[in-house]
VOVEXGU-394627 format. One record per residue: residue in one letter; x, y, z of N, C-alpha, C in turn; residue number from 0. Coordinates in Angstrom, 2 decimals, always signed. Each point is the difference from the previous one (the first is absolute). Example, Ala and Ser with C-alpha at 12.3 -4.5 7.8 and 13.67 -1.06 7.14 Angstrom:
% VOVEXGU-394627
(r A (+13.19 -5.69 +7.80) (-0.89 +1.19 +0.00) (+0.90 +1.20 +0.00) 0)
(r S (-0.35 +1.05 -0.72) (+0.82 +1.19 +0.06) (-0.77 +1.09 +0.73) 1)
//
This chain:
% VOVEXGU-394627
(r X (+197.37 +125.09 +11.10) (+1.04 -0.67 +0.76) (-0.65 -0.86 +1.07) 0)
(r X (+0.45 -0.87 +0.35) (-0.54 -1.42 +0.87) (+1.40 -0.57 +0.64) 1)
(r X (-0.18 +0.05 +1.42) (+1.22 -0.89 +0.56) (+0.06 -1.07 -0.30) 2)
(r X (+1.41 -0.55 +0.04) (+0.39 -1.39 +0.29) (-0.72 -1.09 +0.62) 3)
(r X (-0.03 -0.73 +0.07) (-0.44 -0.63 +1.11) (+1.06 -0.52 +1.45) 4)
(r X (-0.44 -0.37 +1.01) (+1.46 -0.21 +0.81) (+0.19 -1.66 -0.05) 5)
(r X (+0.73 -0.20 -1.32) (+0.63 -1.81 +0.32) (+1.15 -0.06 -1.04) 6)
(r X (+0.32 -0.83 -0.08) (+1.44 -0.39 -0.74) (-0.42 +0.28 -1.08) 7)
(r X (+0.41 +0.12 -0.86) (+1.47 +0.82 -0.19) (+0.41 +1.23 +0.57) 8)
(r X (-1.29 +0.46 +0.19) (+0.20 +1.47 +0.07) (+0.84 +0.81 +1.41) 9)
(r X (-0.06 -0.97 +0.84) (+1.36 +0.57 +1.20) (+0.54 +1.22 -0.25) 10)
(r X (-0.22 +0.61 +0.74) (+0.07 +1.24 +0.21) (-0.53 +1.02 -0.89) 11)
(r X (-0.68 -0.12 -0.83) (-0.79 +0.66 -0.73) (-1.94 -0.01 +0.30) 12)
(r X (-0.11 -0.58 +1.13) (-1.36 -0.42 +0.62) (-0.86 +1.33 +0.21) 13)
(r X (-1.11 +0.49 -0.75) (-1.01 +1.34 +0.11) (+0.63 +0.91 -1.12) 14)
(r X (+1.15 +0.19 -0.69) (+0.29 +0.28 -1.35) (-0.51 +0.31 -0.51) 15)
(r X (-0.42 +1.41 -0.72) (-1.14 -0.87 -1.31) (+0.96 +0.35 -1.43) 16)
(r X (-0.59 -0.89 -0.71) (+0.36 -0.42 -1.35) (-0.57 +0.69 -0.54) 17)
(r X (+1.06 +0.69 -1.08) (+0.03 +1.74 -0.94) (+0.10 -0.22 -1.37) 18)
(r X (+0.15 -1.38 -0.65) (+0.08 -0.57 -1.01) (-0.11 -1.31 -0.12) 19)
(r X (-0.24 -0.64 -1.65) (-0.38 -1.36 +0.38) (+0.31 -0.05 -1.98) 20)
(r X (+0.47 -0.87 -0.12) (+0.40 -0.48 -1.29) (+0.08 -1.19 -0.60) 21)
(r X (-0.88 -0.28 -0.78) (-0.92 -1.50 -0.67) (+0.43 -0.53 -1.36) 22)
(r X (+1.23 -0.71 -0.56) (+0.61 -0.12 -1.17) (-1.35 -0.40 -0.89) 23)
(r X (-0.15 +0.62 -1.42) (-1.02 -0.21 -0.56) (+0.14 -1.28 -0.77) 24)
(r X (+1.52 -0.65 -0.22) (+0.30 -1.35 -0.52) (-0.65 -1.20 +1.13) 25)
(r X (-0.19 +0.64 +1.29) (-0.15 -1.24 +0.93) (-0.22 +0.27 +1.08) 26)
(r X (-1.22 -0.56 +0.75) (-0.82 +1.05 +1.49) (+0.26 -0.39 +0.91) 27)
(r X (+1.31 -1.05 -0.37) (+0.44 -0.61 +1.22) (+1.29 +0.95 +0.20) 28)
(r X (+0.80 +0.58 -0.70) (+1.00 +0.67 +0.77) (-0.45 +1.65 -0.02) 29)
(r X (+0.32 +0.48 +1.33) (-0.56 +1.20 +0.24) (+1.04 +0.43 +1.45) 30)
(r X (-0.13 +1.54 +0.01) (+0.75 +0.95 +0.70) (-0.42 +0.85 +0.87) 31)
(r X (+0.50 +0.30 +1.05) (-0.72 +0.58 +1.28) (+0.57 +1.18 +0.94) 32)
(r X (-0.42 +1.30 -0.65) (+1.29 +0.89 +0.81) (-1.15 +1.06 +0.92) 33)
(r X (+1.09 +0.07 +1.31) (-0.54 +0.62 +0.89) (+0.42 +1.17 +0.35) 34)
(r X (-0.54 +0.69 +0.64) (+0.05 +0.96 +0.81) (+1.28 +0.53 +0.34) 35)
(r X (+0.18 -1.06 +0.57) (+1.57 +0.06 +0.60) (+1.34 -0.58 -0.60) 36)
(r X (-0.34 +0.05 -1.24) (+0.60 -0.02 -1.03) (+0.53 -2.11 -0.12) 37)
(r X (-0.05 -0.77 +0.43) (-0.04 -1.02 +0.17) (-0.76 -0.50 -1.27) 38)
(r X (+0.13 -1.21 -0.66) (-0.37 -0.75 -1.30) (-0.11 -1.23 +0.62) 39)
(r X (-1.02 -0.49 -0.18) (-0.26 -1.65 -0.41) (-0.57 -0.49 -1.34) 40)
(r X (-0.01 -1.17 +0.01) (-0.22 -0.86 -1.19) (-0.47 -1.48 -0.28) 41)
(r X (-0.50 -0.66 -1.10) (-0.10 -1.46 -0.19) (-0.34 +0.09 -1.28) 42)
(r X (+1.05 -0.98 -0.29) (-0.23 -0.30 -1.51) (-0.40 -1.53 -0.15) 43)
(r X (-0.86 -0.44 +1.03) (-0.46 -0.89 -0.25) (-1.58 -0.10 +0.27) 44)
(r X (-0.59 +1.16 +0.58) (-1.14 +0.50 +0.25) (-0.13 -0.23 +1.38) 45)
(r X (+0.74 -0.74 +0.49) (+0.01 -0.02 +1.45) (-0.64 +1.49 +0.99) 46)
(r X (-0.76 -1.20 +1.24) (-0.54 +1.29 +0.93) (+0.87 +0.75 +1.14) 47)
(r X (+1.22 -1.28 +0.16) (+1.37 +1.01 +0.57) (+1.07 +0.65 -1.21) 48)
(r X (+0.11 +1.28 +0.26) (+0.72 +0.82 -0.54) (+1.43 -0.36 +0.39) 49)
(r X (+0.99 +0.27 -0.83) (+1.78 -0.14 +0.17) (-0.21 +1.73 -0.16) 50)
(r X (+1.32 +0.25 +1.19) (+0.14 +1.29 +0.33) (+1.43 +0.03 -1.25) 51)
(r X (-0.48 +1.20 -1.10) (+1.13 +0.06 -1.09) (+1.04 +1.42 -0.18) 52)
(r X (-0.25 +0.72 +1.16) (-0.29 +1.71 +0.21) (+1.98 +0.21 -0.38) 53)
(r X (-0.01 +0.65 -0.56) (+1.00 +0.20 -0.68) (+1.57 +1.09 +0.82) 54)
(r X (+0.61 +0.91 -0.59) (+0.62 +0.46 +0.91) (-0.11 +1.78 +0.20) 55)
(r X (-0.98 -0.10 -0.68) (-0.82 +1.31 +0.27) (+0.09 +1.06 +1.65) 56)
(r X (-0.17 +1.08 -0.18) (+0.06 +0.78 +1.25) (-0.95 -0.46 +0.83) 57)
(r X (+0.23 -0.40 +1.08) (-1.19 -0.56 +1.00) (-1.04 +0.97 +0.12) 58)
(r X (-1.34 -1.00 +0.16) (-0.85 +1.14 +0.38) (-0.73 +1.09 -1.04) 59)
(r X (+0.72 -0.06 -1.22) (-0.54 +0.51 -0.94) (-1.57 -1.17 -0.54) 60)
(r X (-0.95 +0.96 -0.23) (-1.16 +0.00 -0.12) (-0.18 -0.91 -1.76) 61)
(r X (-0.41 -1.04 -0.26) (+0.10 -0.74 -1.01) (-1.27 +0.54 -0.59) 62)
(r X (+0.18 +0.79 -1.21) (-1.13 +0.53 -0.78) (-0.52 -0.70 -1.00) 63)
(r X (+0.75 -0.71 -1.22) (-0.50 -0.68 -1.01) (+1.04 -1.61 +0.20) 64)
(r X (-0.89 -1.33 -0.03) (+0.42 -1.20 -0.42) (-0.61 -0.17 -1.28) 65)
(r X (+0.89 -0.48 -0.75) (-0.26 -0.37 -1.34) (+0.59 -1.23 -0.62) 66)
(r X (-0.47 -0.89 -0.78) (+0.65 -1.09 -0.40) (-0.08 +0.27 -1.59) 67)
(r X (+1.06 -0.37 -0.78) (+0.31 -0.07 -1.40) (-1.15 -0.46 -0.55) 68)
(r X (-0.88 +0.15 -0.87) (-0.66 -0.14 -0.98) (+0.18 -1.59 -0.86) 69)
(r X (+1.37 +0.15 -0.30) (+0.65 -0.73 -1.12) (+1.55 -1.45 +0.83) 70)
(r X (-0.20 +0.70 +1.15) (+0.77 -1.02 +1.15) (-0.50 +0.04 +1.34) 71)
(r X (-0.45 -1.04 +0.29) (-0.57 -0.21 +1.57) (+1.16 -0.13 +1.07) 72)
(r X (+1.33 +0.18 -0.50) (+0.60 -0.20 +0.95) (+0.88 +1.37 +0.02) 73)
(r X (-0.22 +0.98 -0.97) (+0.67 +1.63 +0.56) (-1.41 +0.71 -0.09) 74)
(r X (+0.54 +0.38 +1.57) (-0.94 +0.97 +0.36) (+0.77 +1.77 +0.64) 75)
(r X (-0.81 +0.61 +0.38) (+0.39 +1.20 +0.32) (-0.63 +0.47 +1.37) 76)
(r X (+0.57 +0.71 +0.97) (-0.85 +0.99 +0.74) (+0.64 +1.34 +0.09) 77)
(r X (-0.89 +0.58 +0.47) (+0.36 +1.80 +0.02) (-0.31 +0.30 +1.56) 78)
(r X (+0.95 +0.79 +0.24) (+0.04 +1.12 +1.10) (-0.53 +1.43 +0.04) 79)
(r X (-0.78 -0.34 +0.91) (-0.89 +1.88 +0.67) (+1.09 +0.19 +0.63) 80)
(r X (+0.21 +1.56 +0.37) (+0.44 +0.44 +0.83) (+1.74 +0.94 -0.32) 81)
(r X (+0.33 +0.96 +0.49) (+1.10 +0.93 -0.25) (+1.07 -0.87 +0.82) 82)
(r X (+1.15 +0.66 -0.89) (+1.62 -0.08 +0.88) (+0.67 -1.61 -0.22) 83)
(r X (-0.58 -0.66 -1.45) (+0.93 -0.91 -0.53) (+0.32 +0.12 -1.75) 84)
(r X (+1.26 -0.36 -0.40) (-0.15 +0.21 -1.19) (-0.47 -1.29 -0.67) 85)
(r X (-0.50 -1.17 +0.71) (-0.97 -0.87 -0.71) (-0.88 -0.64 +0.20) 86)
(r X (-1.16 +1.17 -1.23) (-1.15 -0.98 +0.58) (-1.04 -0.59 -1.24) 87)
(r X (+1.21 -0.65 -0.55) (-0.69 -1.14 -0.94) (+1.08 -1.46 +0.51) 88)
(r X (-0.73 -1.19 +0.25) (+0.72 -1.29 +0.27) (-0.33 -0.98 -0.83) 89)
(r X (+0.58 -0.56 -0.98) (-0.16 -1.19 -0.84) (+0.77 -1.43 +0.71) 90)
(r X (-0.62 -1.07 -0.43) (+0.40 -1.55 +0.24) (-0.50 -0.41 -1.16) 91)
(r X (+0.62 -0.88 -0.68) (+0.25 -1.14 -1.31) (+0.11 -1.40 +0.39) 92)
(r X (-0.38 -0.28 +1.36) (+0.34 -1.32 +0.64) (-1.03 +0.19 +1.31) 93)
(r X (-1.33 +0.16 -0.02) (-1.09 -0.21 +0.81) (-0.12 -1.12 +0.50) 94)
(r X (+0.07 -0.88 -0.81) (+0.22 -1.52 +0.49) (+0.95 -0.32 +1.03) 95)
(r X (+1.64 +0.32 -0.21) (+0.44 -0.28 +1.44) (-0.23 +0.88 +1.28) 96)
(r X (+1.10 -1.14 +0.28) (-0.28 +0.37 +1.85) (+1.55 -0.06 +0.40) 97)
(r X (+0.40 +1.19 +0.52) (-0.99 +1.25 -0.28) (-0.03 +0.49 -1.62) 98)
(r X (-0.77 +0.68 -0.29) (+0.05 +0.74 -1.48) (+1.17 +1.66 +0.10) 99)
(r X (+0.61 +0.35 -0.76) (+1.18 +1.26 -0.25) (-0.85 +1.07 -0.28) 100)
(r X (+0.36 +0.57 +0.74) (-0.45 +1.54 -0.51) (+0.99 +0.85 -0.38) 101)
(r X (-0.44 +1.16 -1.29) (+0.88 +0.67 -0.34) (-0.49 +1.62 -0.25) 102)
(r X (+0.37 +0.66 +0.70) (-0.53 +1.37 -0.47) (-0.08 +0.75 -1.19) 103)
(r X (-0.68 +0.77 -0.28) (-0.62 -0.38 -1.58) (-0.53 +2.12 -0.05) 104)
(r X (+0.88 +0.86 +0.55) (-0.36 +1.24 -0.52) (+1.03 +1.42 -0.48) 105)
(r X (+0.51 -0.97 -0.68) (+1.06 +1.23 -0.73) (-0.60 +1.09 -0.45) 106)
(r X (-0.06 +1.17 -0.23) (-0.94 +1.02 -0.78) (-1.64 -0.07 +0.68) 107)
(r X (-0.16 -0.16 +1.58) (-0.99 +0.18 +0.82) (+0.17 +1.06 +1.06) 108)
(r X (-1.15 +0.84 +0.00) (+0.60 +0.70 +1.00) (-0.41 -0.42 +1.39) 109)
(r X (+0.77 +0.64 +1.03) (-0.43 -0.26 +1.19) (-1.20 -0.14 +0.47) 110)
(r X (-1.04 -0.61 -0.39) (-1.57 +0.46 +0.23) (-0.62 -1.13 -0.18) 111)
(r X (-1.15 -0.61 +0.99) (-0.70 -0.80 -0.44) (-0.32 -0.77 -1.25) 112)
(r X (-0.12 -1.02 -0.17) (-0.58 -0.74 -0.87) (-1.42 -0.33 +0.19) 113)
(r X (-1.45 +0.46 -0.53) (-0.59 -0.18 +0.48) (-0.91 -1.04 -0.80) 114)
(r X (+0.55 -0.17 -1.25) (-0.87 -1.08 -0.96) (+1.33 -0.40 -0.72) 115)
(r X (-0.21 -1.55 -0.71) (+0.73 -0.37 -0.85) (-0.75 -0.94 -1.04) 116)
(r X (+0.93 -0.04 -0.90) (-0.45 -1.29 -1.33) (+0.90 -0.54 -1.20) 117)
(r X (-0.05 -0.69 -0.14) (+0.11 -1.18 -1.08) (-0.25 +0.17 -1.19) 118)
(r X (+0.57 +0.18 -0.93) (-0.93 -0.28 -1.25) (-0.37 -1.48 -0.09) 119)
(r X (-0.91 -0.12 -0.79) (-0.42 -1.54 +0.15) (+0.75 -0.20 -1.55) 120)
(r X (+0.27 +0.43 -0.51) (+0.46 +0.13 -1.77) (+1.67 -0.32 -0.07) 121)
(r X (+0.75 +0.66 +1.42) (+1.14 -0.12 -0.20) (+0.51 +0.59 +1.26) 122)
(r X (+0.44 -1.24 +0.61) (+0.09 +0.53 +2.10) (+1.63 +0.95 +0.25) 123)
(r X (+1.41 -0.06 -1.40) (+0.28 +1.04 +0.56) (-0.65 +1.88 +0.03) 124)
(r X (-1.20 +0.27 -0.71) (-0.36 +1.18 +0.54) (-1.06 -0.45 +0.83) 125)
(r X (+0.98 +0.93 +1.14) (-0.97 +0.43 +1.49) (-0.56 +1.36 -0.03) 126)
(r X (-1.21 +0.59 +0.75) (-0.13 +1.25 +0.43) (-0.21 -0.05 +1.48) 127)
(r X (+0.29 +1.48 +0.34) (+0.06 -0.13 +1.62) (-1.04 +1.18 +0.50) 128)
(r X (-0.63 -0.12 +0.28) (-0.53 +1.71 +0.70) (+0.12 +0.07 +1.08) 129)
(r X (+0.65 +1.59 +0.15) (+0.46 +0.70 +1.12) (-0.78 +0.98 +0.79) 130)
(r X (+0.72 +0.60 +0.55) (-0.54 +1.36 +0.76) (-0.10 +1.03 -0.70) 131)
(r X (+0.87 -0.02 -1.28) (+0.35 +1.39 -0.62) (+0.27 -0.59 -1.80) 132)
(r X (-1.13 -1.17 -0.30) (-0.22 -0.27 -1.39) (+0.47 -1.46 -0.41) 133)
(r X (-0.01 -0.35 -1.12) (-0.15 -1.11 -0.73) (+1.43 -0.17 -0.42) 134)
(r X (+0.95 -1.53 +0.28) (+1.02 -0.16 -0.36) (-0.12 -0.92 -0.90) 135)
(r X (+0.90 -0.71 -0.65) (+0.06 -1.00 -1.16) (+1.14 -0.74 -0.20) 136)
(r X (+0.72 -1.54 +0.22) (+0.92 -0.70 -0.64) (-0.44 -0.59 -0.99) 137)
(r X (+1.28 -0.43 -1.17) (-0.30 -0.40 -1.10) (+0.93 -1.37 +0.20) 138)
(r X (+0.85 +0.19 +1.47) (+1.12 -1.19 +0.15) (-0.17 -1.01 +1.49) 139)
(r X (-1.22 -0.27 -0.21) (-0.66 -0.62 +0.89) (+0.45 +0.72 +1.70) 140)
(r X (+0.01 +0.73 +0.34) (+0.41 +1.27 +0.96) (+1.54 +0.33 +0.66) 141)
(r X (+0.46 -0.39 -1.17) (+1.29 +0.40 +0.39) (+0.61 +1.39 -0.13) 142)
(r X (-0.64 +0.91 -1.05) (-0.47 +1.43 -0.17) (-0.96 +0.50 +0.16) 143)
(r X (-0.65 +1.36 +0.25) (-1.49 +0.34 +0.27) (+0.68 +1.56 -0.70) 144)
(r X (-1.54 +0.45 -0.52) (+0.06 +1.37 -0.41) (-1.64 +0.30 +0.09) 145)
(r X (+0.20 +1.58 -0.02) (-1.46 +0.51 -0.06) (-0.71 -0.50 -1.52) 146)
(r X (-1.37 +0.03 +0.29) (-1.26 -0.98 -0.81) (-0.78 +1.03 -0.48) 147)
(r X (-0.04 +0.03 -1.50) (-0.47 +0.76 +0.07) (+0.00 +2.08 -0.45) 148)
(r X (-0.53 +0.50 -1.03) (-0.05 +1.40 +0.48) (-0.77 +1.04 +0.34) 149)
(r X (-1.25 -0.98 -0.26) (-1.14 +0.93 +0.50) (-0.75 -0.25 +1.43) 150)
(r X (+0.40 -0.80 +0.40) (-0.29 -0.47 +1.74) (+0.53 +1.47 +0.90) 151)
(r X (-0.60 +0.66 +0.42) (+0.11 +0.69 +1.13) (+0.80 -0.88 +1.14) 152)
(r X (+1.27 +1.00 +1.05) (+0.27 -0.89 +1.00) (-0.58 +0.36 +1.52) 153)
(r X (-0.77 -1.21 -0.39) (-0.83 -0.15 +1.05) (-0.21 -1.82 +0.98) 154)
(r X (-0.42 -0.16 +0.28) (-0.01 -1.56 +1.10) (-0.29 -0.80 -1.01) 155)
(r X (+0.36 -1.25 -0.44) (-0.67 -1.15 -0.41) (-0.30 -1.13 +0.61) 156)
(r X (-1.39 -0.43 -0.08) (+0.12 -0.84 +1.04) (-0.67 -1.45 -0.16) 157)
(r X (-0.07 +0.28 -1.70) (-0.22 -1.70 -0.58) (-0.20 +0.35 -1.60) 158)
(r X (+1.21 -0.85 -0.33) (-0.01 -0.70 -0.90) (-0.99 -0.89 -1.04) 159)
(r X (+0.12 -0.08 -1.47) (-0.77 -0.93 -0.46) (+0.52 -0.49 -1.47) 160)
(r X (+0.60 -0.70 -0.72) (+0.29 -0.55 -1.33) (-1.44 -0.31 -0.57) 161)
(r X (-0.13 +0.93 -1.44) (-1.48 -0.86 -0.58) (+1.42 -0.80 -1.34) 162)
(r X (-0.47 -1.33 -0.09) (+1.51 -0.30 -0.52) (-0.26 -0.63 -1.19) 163)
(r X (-1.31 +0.10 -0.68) (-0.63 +0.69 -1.34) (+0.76 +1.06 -0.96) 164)
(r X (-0.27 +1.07 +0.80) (-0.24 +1.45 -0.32) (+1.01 +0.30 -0.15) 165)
(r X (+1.32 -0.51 +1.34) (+0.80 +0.13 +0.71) (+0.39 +1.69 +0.55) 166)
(r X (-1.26 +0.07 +0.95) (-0.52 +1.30 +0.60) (+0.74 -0.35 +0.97) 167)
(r X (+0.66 +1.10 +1.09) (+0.17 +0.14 +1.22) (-1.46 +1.18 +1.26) 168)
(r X (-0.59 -0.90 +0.45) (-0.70 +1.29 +0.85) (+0.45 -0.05 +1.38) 169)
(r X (-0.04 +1.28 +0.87) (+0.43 +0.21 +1.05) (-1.14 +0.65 +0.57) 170)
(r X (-0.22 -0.51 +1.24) (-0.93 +0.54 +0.81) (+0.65 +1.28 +1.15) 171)
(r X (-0.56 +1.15 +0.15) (+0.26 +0.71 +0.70) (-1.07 +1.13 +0.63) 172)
(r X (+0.37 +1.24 +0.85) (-1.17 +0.32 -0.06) (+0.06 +1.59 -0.35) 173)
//
């Protein structure tokens, strides 16, 4: 983690540090920026000022995973650390505007951190999410979630990986 720096855009987010960072693999000019303090910025034009895009999320919640679509540079996702909301997966399909929509994205999640997420690169409505307490899975680009999985122990996940070959899922934990 690395603070902010203190200049525009970032007003009131100055010494921050940034808890995620998300790099569309279609294009290295649009990319995603979630903090600490749960706050999002952005540029989809590669720009070195960020547009503040932070959605309507519980303030203050701790931004764990930014992620950008694989297969669309302009829907992306972030995830929420932290107890006592029932959502903490956030999708946008419109990165490009200003502002961009956010829509909460965890039906069949439980109350618990998100601590990794991903994409298939093969086919972006399945997502996986890792939690505090195991491996979830949509097949409807996250408009449902269910447990991933039956031989995963529940235990923390805390990164994700598509081999999209194989079409392996690995999860890092410890």
């Amino acid at each position: 983690l690395f603070p902010v720096p203190c200049q525009p855009p970032t007003t009131g987010t100055c010494g921050v540090p940034v808890s995620a960072i998300g790099i569309s693999p279609q294009d290295d000019n649009v990319r995603i920026v979630g903090l600490k303090n749960g706050h999002v910025f952005a540029t989809t034009a590669g720009s070195n000022t960020l547009t503040d895009v932070t959605g309507l999320w519980t303030a203050n919640m701790y931004i764990a995973r930014a992620v950008i679509d694989p297969s669309n540079k302009n829907t992306a996702y972030v995830t929420l650390d932290g107890y006592g909301t029932p959502y903490h997966v956030w999708k946008t399909t419109n990165l490009s505007a200003v502002p961009p929509s956010w829509t909460a994205m965890s039906s069949g999640l439980p109350d618990t951190p998100v601590n990794a997420f991903a994409v298939d690169p093969g086919n972006s409505n399945y997502l996986y999410a890792g939690t505090d307490i195991g491996s979830y899975s949509s097949t409807d680009g996250g408009a449902t979630w269910s447990a991933y999985g039956t031989d995963l122990p529940r235990v923390a996940i805390f990164d994700l990986n598509i081999q999209p070959v194989a079409h392996k899922v690995r999860v890092g934990t410890h």
